[in-house]
Residue, then its C-alpha position, 0 to 999 in steps of 0.5 A: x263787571x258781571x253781565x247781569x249788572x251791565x244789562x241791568x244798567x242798559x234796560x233801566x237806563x233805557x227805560x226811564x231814558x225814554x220814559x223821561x223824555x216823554x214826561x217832560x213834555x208834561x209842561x205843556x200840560x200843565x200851562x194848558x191845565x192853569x191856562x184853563x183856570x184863569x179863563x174859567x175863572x175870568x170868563x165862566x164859572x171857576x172850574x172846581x176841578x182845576x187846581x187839583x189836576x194842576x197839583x196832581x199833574x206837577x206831582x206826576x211830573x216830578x215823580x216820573x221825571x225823576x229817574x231821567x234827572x238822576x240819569x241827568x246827575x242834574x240833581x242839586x249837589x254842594x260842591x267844595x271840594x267834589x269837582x276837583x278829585x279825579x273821577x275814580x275819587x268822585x266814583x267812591x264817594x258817590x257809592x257812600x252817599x248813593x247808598x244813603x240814597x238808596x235807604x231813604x227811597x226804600x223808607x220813601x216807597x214804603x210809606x208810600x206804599x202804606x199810603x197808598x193802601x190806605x186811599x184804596x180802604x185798607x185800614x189795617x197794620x200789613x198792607x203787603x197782604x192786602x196787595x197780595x191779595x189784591x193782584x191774586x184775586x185779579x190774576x186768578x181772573x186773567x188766568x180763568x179769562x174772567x175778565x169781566x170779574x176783574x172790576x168786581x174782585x178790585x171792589x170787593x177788596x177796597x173798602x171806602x176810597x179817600x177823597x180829597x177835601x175840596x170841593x171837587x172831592x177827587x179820588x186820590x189813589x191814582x195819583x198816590x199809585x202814580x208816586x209809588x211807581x216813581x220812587x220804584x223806578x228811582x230807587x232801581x236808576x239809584x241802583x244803577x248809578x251805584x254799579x255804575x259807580x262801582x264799574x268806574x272804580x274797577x276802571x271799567x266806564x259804563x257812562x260812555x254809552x249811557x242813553x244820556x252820554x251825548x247831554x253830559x258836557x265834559x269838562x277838562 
């Protein structure tokens, strides 16, 4: 396998390992977060804020722990026939459906990135210029150290922010941003497990030293 391919599949595979391990510990955030809500509600004057920090906190949690459970291979699979072929076997079929995988997160990330444009006010039809514009404008700052410009330039390119239609009226950008990062970061583990996939084909085992080896349990 060509180096570049192999130190891809280390820093990604290390990256979301690390990243996964810390989100899920989002649980107990979450409990804390609805365990506060029925207090409130029981005790005080219901929180208005309690049910969309709960569901935002879930999406978070889903999103960013993604790319540890594709690690993981813990995803729902239907098995007929899959788990009694050979390895090799397993390994070309896995290449076929990882890239249908690899189509539906690029359709994923880009809806995703359209609708993000639009909770931060950009209402027309090439959202990729409005990023462009946007990280331009704020690394034009970092270069100059107008770093206090920074805030202005991000306001002077969004226009009316969307809010959620509850009571509460949250912003919903962050969390839209958030859900953007977690596609991306899935869609680069899927890449990986497609070269890794193609390594095991080509009799080379890219799994054995993977972050997550020691929580795969064999069987014979």
């Amino acid at each position: 396998m060509p180096r570049i391919a192999i130190k891809y599949v280390r820093w990604i595979d290390a990256f979301n390992y690390r990243l996964g391990r810390f989100i899920m510990y989002g649980i107990f955030a979450m409990v804390a977060i609805l365990l506060w809500s029925s207090v409130s509600k029981s005790l005080f004057d219901p929180s208005k804020w309690t049910l969309e920090v709960a569901q935002f906190s879930l999406v978070a949690y889903y999103m960013l722990g993604g790319p540890y459970s594709l690690q993981l291979r813990a995803n729902v699979r239907m098995d007929l026939f899959y788990g009694a072929w050979t390895r090799p076997t397993q390994a070309k079929t896995d290449v076929i459906t990882v890239l249908f995988l690899i189509f539906y997160l690029i359709v994923l990330l880009y809806g995703a990135l359209d609708s993000t444009a639009y909770s931060l006010g950009y209402f027309g039809g090439n959202f990729f210029q409005f990023y462009w514009d946007m990280i331009s404008g704020v690394a034009s700052d970092i270069v100059h150290f107008r770093f206090g410009a920074i805030p202005e330039t991000v306001k002077g390119m969004t226009g009316h922010l969307e809010q959620g239609p509850t009571a509460w009226h949250p912003y919903l950008w962050p969390i839209k941003v958030i859900s953007c990062i977690g596609i991306f970061l899935m869609l680069l583990q899927t890449i990986s497990e497609l070269i890794k996939d193609i390594a095991t084909i080509r009799g080379v085992d890219l799994r054995a030293d993977e972050p997550t080896a020691h929580l795969h349990v064999e069987e014979d």
